[in-house]
N, C-alpha and C positions, 0 to 999 in steps of 0.2 A: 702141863701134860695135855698133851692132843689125843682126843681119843678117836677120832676121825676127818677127814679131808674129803672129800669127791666133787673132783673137778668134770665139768660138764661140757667141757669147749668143744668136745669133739666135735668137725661136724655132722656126725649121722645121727648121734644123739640130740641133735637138734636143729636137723635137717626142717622136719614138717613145720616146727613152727616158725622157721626163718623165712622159708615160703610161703606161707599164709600169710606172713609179715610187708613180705615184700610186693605179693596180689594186691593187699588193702590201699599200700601206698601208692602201687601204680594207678589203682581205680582213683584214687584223690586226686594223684596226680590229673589224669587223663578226665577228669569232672574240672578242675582249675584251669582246665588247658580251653574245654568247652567255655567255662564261665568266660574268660577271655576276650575269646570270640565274639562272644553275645555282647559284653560289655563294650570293646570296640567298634563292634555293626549299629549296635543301639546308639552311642555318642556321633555316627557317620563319620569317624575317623578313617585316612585313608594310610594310619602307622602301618606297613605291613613291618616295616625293621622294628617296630616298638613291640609289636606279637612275637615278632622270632628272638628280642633278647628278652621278652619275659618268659617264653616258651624253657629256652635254653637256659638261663637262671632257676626255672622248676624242675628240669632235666636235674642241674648241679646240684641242688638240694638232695634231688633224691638218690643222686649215685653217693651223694656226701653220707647221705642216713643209710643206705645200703652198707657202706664201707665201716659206719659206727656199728651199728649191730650185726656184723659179722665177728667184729672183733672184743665184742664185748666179754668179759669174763662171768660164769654163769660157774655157778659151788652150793657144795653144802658144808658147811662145817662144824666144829663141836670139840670144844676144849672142855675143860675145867668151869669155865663160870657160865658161858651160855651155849646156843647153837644158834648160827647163822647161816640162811640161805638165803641165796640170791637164784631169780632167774628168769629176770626182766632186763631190761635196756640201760635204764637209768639208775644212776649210779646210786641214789637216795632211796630207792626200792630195797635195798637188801634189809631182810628181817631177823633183828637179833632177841630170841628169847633167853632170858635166864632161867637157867637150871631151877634158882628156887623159888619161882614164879608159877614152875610147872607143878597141878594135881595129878595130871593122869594125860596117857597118852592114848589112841586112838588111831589104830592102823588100820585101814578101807582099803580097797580092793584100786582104786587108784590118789588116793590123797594120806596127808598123815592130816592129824587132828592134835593139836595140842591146848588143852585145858588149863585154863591156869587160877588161880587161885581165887581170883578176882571175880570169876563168873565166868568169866569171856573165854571164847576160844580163837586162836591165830589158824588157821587150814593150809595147808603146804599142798597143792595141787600136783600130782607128778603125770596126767593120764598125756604130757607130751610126748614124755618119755617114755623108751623100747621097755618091755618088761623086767629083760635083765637088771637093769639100772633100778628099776621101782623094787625090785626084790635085793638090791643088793642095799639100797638105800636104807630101805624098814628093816633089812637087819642090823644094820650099821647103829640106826637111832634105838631100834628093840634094845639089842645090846648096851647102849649109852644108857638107856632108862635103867637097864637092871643093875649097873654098875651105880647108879646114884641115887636108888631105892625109888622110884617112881613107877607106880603101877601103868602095865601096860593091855591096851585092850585089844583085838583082833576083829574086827568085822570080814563078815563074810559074804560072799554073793546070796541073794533071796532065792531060791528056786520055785519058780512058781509051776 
């Protein structure tokens, strides 16, 4: 039994954080490109072909890692024994809660909070995503909670 799926690949849904992703890498890039430099000047090497293929080997990397998390698959989902979200890069990031692990849920104005028996709490961060998506999500898990008797909390904005 699936009691929900939501797939996140779109890309508008996750536009902002692919470009933030991709600014950080080009600064690395473009700081390894300086180091380079400095390292070749400093040894008085006269490689200029040994700069332009390690330039262009950092170039390939990062149009490599551009093309990986574009296409990476980003979800949330929730059957019967757990819920699993993913919504990082790497394939070993996706986090699977089980249902009866969970005391209590905790819905915030941009994250879910899941408490679980143990003490500990897992945070599901959503403030990347468009509101739509954040309100359609906490209904999705609200709903899951209620169908498997798991009390649910609502946080609200502070007004000061």
């Amino acid at each position: 039994m699936e009691l929900f799926h939501i797939k996140l690949n779109e890309f508008p849904y996750r536009k902002s954080k692919f470009f933030r992703l991709l600014i950080v890498a080009a600064i690395i890039l473009a700081l390894l490109a300086i180091l380079t430099i400095l390292i070749f000047v400093n040894r008085q090497e006269k490689g200029f072909v040994g700069i332009i293929l390690i330039w262009v080997s950092y170039f390939l990397v990062y149009l490599y890692w551009a093309w990986y998390s574009f296409r990476v698959k980003l979800y949330i989902h929730a059957d019967e024994f757990a819920i699993k979200f993913k919504f990082g890069m790497v394939p070993s990031l996706s986090q699977v809660i089980l249902w009866e692990t969970i005391e209590k849920v905790r819905l915030g104005p941009t994250y879910i909070a899941f408490y679980k028996k143990t003490g500990r709490r897992k945070v599901a961060k959503l403030g990347w995503l468009p509101y739509s998506k954040v309100v359609e999500i906490k209904d999705k898990v609200a709903n899951a909670c209620r169908i498997k008797h798991i009390p649910v909390e609502v946080a609200d904005f502070t007004h000061y």
